[in-house]
ROMAR-362710 format. One line per 10 residues: number of its first residue (from 1); their letters; for each residue x negated, y, z negated of C-alpha. Coordinates in steps of 0.1 Angstrom, whole numbers, padded with zeros to 4 digits. Layout:
REM residues N
NUM	a	X:Y:Z  ...
END
This chain:
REM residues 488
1	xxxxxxxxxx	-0048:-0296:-0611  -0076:-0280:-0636  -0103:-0259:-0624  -0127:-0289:-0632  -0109:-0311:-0611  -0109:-0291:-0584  -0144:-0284:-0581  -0150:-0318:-0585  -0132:-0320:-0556  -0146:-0297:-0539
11	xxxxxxxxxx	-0181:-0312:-0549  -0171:-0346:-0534  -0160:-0334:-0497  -0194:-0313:-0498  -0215:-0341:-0509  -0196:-0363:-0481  -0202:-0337:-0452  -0235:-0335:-0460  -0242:-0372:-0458  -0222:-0370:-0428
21	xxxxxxxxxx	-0244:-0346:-0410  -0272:-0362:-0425  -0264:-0397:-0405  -0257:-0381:-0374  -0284:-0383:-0345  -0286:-0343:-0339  -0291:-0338:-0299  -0319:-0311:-0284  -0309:-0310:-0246  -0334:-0287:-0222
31	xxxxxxxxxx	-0329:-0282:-0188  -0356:-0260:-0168  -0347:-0251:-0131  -0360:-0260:-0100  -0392:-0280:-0118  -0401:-0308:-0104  -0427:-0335:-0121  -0453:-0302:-0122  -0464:-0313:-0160  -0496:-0320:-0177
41	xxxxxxxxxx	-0483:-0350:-0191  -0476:-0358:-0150  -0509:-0351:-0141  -0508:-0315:-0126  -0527:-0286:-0128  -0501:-0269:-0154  -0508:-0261:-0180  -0479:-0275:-0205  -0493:-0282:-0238  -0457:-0285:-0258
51	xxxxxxxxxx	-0444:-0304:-0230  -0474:-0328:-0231  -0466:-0328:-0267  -0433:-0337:-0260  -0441:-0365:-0240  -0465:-0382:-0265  -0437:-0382:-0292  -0411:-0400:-0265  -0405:-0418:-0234  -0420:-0406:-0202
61	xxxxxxxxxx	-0399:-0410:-0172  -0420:-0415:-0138  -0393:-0423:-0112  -0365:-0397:-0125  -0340:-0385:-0095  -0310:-0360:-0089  -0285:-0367:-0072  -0283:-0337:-0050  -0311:-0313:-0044  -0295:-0283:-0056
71	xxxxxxxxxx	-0284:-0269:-0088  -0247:-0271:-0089  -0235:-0300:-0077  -0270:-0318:-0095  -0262:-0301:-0129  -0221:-0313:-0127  -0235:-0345:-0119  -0256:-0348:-0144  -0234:-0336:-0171  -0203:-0352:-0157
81	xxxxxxxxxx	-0218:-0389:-0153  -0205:-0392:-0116  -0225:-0389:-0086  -0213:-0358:-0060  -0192:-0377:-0038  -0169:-0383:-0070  -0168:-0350:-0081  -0161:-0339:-0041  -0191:-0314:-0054  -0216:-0301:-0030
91	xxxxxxxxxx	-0218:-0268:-0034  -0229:-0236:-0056  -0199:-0217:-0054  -0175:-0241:-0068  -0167:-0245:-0108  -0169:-0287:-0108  -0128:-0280:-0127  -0118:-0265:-0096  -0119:-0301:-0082  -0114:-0322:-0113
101	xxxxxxxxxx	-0098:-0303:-0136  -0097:-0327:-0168  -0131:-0344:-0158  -0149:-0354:-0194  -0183:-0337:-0198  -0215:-0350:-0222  -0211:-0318:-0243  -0170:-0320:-0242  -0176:-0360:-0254  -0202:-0348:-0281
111	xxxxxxxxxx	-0174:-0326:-0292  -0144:-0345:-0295  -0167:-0373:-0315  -0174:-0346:-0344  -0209:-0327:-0330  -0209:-0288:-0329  -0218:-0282:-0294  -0239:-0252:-0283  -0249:-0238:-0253  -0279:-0214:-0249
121	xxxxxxxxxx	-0288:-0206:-0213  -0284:-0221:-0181  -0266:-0253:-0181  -0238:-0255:-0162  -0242:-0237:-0129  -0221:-0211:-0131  -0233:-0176:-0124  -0207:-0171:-0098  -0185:-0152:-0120  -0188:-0148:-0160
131	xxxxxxxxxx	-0157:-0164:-0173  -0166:-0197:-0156  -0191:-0213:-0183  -0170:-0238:-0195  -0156:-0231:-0229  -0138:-0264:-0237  -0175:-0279:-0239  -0185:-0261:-0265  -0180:-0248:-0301  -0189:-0214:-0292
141	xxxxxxxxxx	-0195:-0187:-0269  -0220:-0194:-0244  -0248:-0176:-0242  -0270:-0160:-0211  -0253:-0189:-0190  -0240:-0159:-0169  -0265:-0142:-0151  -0285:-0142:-0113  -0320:-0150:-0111  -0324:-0120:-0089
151	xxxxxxxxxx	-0315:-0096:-0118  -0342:-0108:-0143  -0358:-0070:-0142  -0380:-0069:-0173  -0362:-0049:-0203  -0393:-0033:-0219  -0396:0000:-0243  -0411:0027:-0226  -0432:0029:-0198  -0429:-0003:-0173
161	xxxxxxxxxx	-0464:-0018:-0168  -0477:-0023:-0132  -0470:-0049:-0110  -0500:-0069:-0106  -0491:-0092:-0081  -0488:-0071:-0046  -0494:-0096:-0021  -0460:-0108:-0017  -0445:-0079:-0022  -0438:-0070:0016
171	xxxxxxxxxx	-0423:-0105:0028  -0396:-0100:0008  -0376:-0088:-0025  -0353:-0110:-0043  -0321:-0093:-0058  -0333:-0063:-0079  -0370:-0078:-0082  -0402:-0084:-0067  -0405:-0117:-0053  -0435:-0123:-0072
181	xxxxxxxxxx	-0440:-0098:-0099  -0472:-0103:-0128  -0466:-0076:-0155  -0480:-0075:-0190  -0449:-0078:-0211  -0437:-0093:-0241  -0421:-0130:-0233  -0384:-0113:-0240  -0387:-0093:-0212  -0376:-0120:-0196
191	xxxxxxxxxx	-0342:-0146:-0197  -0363:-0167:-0205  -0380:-0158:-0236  -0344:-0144:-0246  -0332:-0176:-0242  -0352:-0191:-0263  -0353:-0165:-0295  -0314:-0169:-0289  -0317:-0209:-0297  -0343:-0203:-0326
201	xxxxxxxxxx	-0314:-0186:-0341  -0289:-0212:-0333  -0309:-0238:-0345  -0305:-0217:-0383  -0270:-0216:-0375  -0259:-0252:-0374  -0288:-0271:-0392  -0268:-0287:-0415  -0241:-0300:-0391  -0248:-0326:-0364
211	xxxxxxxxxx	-0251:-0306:-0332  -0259:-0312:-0298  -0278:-0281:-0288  -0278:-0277:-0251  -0307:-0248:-0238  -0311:-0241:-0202  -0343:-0219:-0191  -0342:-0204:-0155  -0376:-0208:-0149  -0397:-0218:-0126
221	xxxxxxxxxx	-0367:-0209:-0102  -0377:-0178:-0084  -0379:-0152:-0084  -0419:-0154:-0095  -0420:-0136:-0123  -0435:-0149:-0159  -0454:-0122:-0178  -0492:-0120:-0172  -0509:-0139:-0194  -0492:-0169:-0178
231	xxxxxxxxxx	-0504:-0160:-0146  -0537:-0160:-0164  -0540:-0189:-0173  -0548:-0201:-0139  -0575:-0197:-0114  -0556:-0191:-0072  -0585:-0202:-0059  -0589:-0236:-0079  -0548:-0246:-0078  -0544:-0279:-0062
241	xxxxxxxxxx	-0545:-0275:-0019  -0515:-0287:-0005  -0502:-0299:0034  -0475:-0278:0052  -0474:-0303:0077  -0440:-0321:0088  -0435:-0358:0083  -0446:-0371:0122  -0412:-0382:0136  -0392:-0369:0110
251	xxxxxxxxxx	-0355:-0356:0125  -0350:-0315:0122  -0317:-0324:0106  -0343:-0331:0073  -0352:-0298:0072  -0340:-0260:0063  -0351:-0227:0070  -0362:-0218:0034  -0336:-0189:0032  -0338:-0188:-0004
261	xxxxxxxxxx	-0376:-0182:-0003  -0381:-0162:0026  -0348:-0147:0035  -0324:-0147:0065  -0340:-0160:0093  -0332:-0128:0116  -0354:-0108:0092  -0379:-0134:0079  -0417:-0127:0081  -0436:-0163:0078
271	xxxxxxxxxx	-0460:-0159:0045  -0496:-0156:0047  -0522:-0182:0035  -0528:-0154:0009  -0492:-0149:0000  -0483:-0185:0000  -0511:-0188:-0030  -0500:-0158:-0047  -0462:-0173:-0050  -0476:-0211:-0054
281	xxxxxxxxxx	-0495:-0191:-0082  -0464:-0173:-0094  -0446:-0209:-0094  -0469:-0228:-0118  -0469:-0193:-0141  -0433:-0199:-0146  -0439:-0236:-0154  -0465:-0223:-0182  -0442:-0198:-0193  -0408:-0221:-0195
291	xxxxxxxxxx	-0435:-0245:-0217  -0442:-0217:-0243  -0406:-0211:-0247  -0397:-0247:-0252  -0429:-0247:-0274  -0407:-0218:-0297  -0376:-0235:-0297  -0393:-0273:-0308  -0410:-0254:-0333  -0379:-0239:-0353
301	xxxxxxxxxx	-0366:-0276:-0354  -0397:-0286:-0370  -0397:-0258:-0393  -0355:-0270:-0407  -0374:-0302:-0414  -0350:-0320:-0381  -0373:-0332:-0362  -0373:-0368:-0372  -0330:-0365:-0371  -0335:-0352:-0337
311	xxxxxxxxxx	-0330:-0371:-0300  -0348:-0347:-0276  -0339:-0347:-0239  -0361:-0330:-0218  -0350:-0326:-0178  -0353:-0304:-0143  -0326:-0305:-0123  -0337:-0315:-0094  -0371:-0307:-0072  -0390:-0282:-0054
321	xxxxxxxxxx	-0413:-0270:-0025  -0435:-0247:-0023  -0451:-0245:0009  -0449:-0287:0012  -0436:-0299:0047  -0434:-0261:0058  -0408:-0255:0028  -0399:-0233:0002  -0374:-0241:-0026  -0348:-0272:-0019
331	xxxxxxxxxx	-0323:-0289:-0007  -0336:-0319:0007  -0337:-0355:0006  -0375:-0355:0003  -0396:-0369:-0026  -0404:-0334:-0038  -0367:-0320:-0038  -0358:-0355:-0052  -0377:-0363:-0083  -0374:-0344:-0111
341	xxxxxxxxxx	-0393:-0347:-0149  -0376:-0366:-0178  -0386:-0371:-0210  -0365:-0390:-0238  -0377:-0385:-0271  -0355:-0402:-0301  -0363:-0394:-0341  -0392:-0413:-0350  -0395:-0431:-0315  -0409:-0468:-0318
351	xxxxxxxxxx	-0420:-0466:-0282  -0435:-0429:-0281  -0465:-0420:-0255  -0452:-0445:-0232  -0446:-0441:-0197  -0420:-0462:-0175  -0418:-0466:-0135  -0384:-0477:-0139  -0358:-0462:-0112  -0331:-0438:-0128
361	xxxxxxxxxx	-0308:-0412:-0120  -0304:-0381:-0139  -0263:-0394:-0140  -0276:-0424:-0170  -0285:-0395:-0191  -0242:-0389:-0207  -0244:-0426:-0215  -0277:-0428:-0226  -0275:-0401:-0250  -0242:-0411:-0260
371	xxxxxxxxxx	-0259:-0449:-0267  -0284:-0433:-0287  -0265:-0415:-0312  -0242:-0443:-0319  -0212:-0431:-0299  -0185:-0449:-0277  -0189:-0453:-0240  -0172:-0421:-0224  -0148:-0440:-0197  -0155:-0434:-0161
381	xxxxxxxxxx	-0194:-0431:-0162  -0211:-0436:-0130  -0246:-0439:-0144  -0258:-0468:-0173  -0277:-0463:-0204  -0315:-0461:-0202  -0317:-0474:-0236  -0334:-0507:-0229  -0362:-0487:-0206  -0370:-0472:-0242
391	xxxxxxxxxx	-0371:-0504:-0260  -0392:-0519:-0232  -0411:-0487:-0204  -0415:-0522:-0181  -0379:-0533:-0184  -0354:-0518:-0153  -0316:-0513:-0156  -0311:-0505:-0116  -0329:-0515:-0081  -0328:-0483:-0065
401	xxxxxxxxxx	-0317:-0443:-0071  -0298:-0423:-0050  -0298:-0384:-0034  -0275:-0366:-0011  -0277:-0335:0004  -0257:-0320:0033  -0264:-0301:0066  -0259:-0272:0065  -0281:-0270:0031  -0253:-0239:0020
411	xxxxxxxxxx	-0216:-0254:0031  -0189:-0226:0029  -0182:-0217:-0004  -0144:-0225:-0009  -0135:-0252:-0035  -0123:-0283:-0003  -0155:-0271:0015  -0170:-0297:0036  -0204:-0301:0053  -0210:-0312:0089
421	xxxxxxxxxx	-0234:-0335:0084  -0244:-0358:0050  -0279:-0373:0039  -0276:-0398:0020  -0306:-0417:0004  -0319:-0446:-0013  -0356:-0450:-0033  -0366:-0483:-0039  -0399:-0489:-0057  -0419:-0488:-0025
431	xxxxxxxxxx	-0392:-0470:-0003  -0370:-0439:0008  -0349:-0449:0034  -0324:-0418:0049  -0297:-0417:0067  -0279:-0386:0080  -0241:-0391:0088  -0217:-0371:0105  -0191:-0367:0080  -0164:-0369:0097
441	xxxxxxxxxx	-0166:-0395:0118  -0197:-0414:0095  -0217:-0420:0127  -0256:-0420:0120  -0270:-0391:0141  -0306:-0396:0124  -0328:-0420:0101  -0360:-0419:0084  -0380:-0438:0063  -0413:-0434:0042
451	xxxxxxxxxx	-0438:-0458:0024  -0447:-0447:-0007  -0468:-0477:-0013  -0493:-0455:0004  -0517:-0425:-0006  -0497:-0399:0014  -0460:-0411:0016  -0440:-0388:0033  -0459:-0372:0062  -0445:-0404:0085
461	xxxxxxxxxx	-0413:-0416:0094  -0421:-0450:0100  -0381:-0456:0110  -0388:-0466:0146  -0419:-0490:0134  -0415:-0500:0104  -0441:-0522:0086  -0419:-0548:0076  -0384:-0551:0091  -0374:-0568:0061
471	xxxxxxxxxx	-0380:-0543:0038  -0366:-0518:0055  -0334:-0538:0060  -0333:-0543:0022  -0334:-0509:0016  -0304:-0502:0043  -0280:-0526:0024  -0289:-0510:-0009  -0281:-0474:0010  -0248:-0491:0017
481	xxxxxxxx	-0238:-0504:-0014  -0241:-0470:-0028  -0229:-0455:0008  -0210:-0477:0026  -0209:-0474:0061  -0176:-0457:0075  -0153:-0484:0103  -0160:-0473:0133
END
């Protein structure tokens, strides 16, 4: 072979992997952690500009939910395709390969159909020990996807500013920080901010290759702690008031003592009005801060010129209280622990600054993605492509969505644990109806269900008295197609 015939070669398998990672759909997947729908573009208080921005470019999911409350088994889910029960998932402690060894994964499918696959943060749940990230996912070394939130201590040069947020700082601390803690340092001070300089650089990295670039911020997730000028951009006294209240009639079994948040319950000092606001405050700083960092990370692909190549995926992984219904953090079947923010963004969207009120599950994002970028369906999925929601926001592609959670919030740890109690729960467009299930024996030990045709929806289980019977029996046989009851 000459030397010219060589190159020419050499020209033409260029020229052809270039066209080929030209054609490719290139995949942007953000997770934030413990967010629920606290967005601008929701109608909050947060301030989220890139976010906003996000959602005027793409689809804006209104009725989004996890399938468990909690990040591990919602984040397996989610990834995975298949709902909890499947993945016999229900717990933080547990690496989802410990139960399903060979189980396919969106990242793992993106990988094996040509995509360089990259993981920058928290995205799998794995903190629990370093080596379990899950390497056959991915094309590379993860990065910061090992770490506890309770060790985010600012890395700064020099002298370590003040602490300007004191109120809090006597009910508890979490890990090796403050719970709240408002100090004026750089954004990299932070996982966060680290997190995303780490994907900026990525982003360089694999430009000209299809990739599906997967970066998971740890905020809002406590502990409280975005530099100042994000707690600055908020007034305490003007944030939005909110109802500690219980649901009236709602069954303890709904509820948790808010360990995460306030500690063991031996040692745990109730918060005051003034130190709820102060961590309410810290919680919608994090929200700002997790939105510049995005912001930094959407910019870079703008800057390679990728945008319009680009499907963007923006989602929490599941919901949050912060002083709602008496609780702090999650883990349960409630609206707020439920619903979580989605936004679907595809290059040069024909629907984009739309909203839809169609029902999905955060387990239709592996197919949808996968339907988006031309791909075959991975076998096995649980959840359905939300690809004709972004065609048409008004069309539907299921009747209800579906969350779990068991009692006690935190089963044991081992891989076979299993809970005492299960909730399982169905949201219609007008309902939640709960049951809670002794999961042994499947017997109902409690029930509720809320209106949310009305102002205030879940402050009263209407379960005993429900406005229509009907209704609520619909909603019971759509709990049971998902759940089935167990013979008795």
């Amino acid at each position: 072979m000459t030397f010219r015939t060589a190159a020419l070669g050499a020209l033409v398998l260029l020229t052809t992997a270039l066209a080929h990672a030209t054609n490719h759909t290139r995949v942007l997947f953000i997770m934030a952690d413990d967010l629920r729908p606290e967005l601008g573009c929701y109608g909050s208080a947060a301030v989220t500009p890139h976010l906003d921005a996000l959602a005027r470019s793409g689809t804006l999911f209104r009725r989004a939910y996890c399938q468990q409350a909690v990040c591990n088994p919602s984040r397996s889910s989610m990834l995975t395709g298949l709902r909890p029960g499947t993945l016999g998932l229900y717990v933080n402690g547990t690496h989802f390969r410990e139960l399903k060894p060979d189980v396919l994964t969106l990242p793992l499918w993106m990988k094996q159909h040509g995509y360089t696959t990259r993981c920058v943060g928290k995205i799998f749940h794995n903190w629990h020990t370093k080596e379990h990230g899950d390497p056959r996912s991915w094309s590379a070394p993860e990065f910061l996807h090992y770490a506890n939130h309770g060790d985010d201590v600012p890395q700064v040069t020099g002298t370590l500013p003040p602490n300007f947020a004191s109120l809090s700082g006597n009910l508890r601390q979490y890990g090796k920080v403050p719970l709240c803690e408002c100090r004026e340092v750089p954004d990299e001070a932070y996982y966060d901010g680290r997190v995303a300089a780490e994907a900026v650089r990525v982003l360089g990295e694999v430009k000209d290759q299809p990739f599906f670039l997967a970066v998971g911020f740890w905020k809002p997730h406590a502990p409280f702690n975005a530099p100042k000028k994000y707690w600055d951009l908020y007034q305490r006294d003007k944030l939005p008031a909110y109802n500690p209240a219980r649901p009236a009639a709602a069954p303890e079994i709904a509820f948790h003592q808010s360990t995460e948040i306030l500690g063991p319950v031996e040692n745990q000092k109730q918060p005051t009005a003034e130190q709820a606001a102060e961590m309410r405050h810290g919680y919608y700083a994090g929200i700002s801060y997790l939105d510049a960092q995005l912001g930094k990370v959407i910019a870079a692909l703008e800057h390679h010129g990728l945008r319009d190549s680009t499907l963007i995926v923006f989602s929490g992984d599941h919901g949050y209280h912060i002083g709602e219904h008496g609780l702090w953090a999650k883990t349960t079947n409630f609206e707020l622990d439920a619903r979580v923010p989605l936004i679907i963004a595809p290059p040069k969207a024909k629907q984009a600054g739309t909203s839809t009120d169609a029902l999905v599950e955060m387990l239709d994002l592996f197919p949808t993605v996968t339907a988006l970028c031309g791909l075959p369906d991975a076998p096995g999925m649980e959840g359905v492509s939300l690809v004709p929601v972004l065609k048409d926001p008004k069309s539907t592609v299921k009747e209800a969505a579906y969350t779990q959670h068991p009692r006690p919030p935190y089963p044991d740890r081992s891989p076979r644990a299993k809970p005492e109690v299960m909730g399982v729960s169905v949201r219609t467009p007008t309902l939640r109806y709960t049951e809670w299930r002794d999961f042994e024996s499947g017997s109902v030990v409690a029930s509720e269900l809320y209106d949310h045709s009305r102002e205030d929806p879940e402050m009263n289980n209407t379960v005993a008295h429900p406005v229509s019977a009907v209704a609520l029996e619909q909603a019971r046989q759509l709990l049971y197609r998902q759940f089935p009851p167990q013979q008795r």
